[in-house]
C-alpha positions as CSV (number, residue, x, y, z in Angstrom):
1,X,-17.2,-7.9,-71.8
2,X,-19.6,-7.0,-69.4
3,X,-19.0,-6.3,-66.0
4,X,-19.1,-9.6,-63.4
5,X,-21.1,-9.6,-60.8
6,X,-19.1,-9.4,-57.0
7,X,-18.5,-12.8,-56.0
8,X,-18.1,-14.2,-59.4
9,X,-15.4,-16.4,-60.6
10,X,-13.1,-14.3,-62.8
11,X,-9.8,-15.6,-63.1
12,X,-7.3,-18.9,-62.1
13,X,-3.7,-18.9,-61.4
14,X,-0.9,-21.3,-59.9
15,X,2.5,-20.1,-58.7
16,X,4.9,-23.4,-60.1
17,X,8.6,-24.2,-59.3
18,X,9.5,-25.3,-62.9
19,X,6.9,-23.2,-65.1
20,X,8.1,-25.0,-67.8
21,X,7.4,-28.0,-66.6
22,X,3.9,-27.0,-66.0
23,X,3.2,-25.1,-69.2
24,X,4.4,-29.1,-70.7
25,X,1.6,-31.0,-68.7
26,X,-1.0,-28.7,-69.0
27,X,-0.3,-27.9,-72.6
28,X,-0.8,-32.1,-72.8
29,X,-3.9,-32.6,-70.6
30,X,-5.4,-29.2,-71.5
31,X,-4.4,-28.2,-74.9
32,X,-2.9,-25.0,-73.5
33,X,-0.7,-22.7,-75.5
34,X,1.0,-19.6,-73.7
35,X,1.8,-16.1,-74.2
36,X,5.4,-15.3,-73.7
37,X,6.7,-14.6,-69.6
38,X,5.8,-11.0,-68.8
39,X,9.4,-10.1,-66.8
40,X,7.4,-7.1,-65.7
41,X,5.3,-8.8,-63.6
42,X,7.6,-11.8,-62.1
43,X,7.6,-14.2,-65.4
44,X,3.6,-14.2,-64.8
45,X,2.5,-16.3,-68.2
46,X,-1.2,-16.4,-69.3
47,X,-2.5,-19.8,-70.8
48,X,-4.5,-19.8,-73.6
49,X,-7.3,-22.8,-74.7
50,X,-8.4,-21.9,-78.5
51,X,-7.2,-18.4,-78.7
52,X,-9.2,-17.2,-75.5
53,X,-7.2,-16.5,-72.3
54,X,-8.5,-18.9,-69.7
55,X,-5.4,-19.0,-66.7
56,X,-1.9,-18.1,-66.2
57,X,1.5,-19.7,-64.2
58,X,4.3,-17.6,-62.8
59,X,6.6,-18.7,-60.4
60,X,7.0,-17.6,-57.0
61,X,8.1,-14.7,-55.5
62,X,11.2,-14.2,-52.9
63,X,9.9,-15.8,-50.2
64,X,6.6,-17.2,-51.8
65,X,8.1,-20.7,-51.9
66,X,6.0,-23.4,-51.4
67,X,3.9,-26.3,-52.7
68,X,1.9,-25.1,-55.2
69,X,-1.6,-24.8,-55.7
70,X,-4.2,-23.4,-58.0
71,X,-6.3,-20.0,-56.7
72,X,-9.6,-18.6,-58.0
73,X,-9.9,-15.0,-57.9
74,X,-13.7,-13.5,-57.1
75,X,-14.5,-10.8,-58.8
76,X,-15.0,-7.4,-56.5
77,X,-16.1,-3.7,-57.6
78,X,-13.8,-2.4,-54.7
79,X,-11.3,-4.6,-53.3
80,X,-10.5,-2.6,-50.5
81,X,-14.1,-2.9,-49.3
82,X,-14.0,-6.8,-49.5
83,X,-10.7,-6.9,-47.7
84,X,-12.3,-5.1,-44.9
85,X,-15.4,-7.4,-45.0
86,X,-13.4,-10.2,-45.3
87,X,-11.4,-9.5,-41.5
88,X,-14.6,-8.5,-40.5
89,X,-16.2,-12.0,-40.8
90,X,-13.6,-14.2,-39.4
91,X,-11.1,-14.4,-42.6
92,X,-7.7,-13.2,-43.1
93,X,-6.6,-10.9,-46.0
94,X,-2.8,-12.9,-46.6
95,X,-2.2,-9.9,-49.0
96,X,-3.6,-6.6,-49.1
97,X,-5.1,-4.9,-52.0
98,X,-2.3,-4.5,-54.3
99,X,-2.8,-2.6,-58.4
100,X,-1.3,-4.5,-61.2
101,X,-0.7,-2.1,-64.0
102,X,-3.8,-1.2,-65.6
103,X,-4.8,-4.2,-65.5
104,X,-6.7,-4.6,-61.8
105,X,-6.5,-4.9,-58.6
106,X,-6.1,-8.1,-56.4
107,X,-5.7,-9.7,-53.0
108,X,-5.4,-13.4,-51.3
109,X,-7.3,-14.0,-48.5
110,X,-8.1,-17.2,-46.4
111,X,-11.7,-17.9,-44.9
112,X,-11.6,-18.6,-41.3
113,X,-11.1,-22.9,-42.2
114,X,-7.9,-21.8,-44.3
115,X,-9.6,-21.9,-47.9
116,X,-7.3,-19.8,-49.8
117,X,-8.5,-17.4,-52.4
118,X,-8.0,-14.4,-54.7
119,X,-10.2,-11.0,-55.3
120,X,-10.0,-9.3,-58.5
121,X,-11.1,-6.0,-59.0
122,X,-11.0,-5.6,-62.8
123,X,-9.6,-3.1,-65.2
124,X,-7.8,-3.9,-68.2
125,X,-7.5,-7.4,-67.4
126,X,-11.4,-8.7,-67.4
127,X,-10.8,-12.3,-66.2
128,X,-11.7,-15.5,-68.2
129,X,-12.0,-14.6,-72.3
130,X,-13.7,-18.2,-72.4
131,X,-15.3,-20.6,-69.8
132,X,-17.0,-24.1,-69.8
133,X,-15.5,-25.0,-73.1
134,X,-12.7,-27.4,-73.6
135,X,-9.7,-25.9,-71.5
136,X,-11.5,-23.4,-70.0
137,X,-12.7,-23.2,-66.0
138,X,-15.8,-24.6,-66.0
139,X,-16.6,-25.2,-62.0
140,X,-15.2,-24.6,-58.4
141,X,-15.8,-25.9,-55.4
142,X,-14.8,-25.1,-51.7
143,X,-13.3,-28.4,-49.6
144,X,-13.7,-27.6,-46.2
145,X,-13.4,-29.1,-42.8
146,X,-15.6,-26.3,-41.2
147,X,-19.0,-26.3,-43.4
148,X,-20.7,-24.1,-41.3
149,X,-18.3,-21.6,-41.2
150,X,-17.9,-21.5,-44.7
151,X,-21.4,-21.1,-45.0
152,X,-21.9,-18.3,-43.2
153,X,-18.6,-16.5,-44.5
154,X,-18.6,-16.4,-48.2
155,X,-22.0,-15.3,-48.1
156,X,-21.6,-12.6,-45.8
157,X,-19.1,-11.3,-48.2
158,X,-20.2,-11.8,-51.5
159,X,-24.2,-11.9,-50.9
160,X,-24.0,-15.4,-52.0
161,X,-27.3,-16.8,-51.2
162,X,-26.5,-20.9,-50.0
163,X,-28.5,-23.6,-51.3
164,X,-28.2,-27.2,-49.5
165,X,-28.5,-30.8,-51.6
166,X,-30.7,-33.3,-50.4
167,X,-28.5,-36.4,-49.9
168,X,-27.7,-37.9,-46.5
169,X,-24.3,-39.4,-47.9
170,X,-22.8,-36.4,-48.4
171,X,-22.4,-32.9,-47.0
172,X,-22.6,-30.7,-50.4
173,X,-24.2,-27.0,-50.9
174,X,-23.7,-24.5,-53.3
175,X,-23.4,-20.5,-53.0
176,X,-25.1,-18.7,-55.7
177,X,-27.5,-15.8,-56.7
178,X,-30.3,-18.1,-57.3
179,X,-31.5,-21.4,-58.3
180,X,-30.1,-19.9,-61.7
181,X,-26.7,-18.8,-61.0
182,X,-24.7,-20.9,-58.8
183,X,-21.3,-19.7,-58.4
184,X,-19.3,-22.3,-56.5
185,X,-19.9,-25.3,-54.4
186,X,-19.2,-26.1,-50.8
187,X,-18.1,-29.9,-50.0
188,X,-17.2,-30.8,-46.6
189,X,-14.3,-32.8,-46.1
190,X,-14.8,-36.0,-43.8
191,X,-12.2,-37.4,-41.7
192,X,-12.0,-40.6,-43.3
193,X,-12.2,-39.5,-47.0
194,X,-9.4,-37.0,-46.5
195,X,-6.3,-37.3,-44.6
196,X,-5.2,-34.7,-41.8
197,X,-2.1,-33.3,-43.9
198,X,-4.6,-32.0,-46.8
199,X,-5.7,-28.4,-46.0
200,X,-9.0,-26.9,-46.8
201,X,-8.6,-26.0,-50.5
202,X,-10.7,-24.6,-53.7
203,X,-11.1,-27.3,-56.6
204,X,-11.1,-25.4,-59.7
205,X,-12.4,-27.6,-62.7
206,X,-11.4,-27.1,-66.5
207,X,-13.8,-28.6,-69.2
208,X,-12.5,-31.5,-71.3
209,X,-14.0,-33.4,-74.4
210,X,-13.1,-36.2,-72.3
211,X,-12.6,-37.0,-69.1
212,X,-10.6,-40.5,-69.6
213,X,-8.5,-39.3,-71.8
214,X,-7.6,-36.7,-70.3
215,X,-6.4,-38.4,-67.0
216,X,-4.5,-41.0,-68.9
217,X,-2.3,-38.2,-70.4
218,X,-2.4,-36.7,-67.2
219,X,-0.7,-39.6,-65.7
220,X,1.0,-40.7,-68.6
221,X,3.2,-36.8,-68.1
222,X,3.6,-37.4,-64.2
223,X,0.4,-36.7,-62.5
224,X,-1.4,-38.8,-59.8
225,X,-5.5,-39.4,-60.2
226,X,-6.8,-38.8,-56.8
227,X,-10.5,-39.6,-57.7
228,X,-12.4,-40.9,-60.4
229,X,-12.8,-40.4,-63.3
230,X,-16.9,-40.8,-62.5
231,X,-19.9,-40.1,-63.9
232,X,-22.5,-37.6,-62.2
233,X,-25.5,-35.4,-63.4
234,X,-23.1,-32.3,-63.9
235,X,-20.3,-34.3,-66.2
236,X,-17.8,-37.3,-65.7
237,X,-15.1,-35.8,-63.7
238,X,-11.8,-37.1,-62.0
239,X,-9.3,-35.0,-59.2
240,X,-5.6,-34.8,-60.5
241,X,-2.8,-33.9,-58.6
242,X,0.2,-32.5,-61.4
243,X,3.7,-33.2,-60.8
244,X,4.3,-30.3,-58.7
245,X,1.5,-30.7,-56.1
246,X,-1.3,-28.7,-57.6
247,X,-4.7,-30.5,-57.3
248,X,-7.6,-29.3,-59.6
249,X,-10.1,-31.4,-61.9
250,X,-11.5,-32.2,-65.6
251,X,-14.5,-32.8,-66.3
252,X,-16.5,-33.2,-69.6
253,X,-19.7,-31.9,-69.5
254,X,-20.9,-33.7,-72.2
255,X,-21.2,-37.2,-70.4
256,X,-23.7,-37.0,-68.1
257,X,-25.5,-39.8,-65.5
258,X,-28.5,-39.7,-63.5
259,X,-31.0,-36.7,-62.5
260,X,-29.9,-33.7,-61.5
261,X,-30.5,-33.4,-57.4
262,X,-32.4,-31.1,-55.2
263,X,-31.1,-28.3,-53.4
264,X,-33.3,-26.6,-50.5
């Protein structure tokens, strides 16, 4: 596997009260299977979608208790060096640098509006065997309450270059190396589409073959549809919460609506 480039999405995990209970839902909306519970590394279990390892659950550490939440781990040559950029611009490092096995390197951090996320400096462990196909990630997006910070942070440490769309009706920009690599998105969250007690968060999206059926049996095993399921240039899509709290999305690339938009 070739080597990402810093600032790539490599990798998604969720820490999960009852990981049994998660690896039942997700095996249902997602078609995951699971390796068995590495008890060398705190029950940490990576998911599978056709063979190809895609994310994990573990559950949380002493003193890690707490609504859970899926993270997306950017990829880093030298996660020391991000750490330090990362205080430098404003962010906090939650967790320092800390080796797992052979397989890498990793950190959590928070940008300076409280958008938590992982780095991951590879080494055995490359990241994501498979994306963009049915139960794989397929897109991310920041939801902040402070756009501008954002904007200016991620790129500072990651040499994302930002890219803004052109619609009036909604604050939306995307952080990228180019028109033909976009990495992640950036959607600002108004005060009257998102209540107070929902914190800035990262919206990872896994690929479905579709989207409606997908939320049905996600709400059919215990989960809550937030938004959607709609159609959009990119994909229907729809936000689920699971039964434990964690928010992410499906989407099915395959149904598509509309041109695509401009960016500037």
């Amino acid at each position: 596997m070739a080597e990402a480039r810093e600032g790539t999405p490599v990798w998604a995990d969720a820490m999960f009260a009852d990981v049994e209970a998660a690896r039942t839902f997700y095996a249902g909306v997602l078609g995951w299977t699971f390796a068995e519970p590495s008890a060398e590394y705190g029950g940490y279990t990576q998911a599978y979608a056709d063979g190809k390892a895609v994310a994990a659950v573990v559950p949380p550490m002493p003193g890690q208790e707490g609504p859970s939440q899926w993270c997306l781990y950017l990829s880093s040559p030298d996660a020391a060096a991000t750490a330090e950029r990362i205080r430098q611009h404003g962010g906090t490092v939650l967790m320092e640098p800390m080796r797992v096995g052979d397989f890498g390197t990793m950190c959590l951090a928070q940008d300076p509006g409280g958008v938590t996320f992982g780095v991951w400096q590879a080494e055995r462990h490359r990241g994501f065997e498979a994306t963009a196909v049915p139960g794989a990630y397929c897109w991310a997006e920041v939801f902040t309450r402070e756009p501008a910070a954002a904007d200016a942070f991620f790129p500072a440490v990651f040499g994302y270059g930002v890219r803004q769309m052109a619609d009036e009706q909604m604050d939306f920009a995307v952080y990228g190396f180019g028109e033909d690599r976009p990495e992640i998105g950036r959607m600002t969250m108004r005060a009257g589409d998102f209540p107070p007690e929902i914190p800035a968060y990262i919206q990872v999206y896994f690929a479905v073959p579709d989207c409606d059926r997908a939320v049905a049996m996600a709400q059919e095993m215990g989960g809550r549809l937030l938004f959607g399921p709609m159609n959009s240039p990119f994909g229907r899509f729809a936000a689920v919460l699971d039964p434990q709290g964690a928010a992410f999305a499906v989407i099915d690339v395959g149904t598509t609506e509309g041109g695509m938009p401009a960016f500037s």
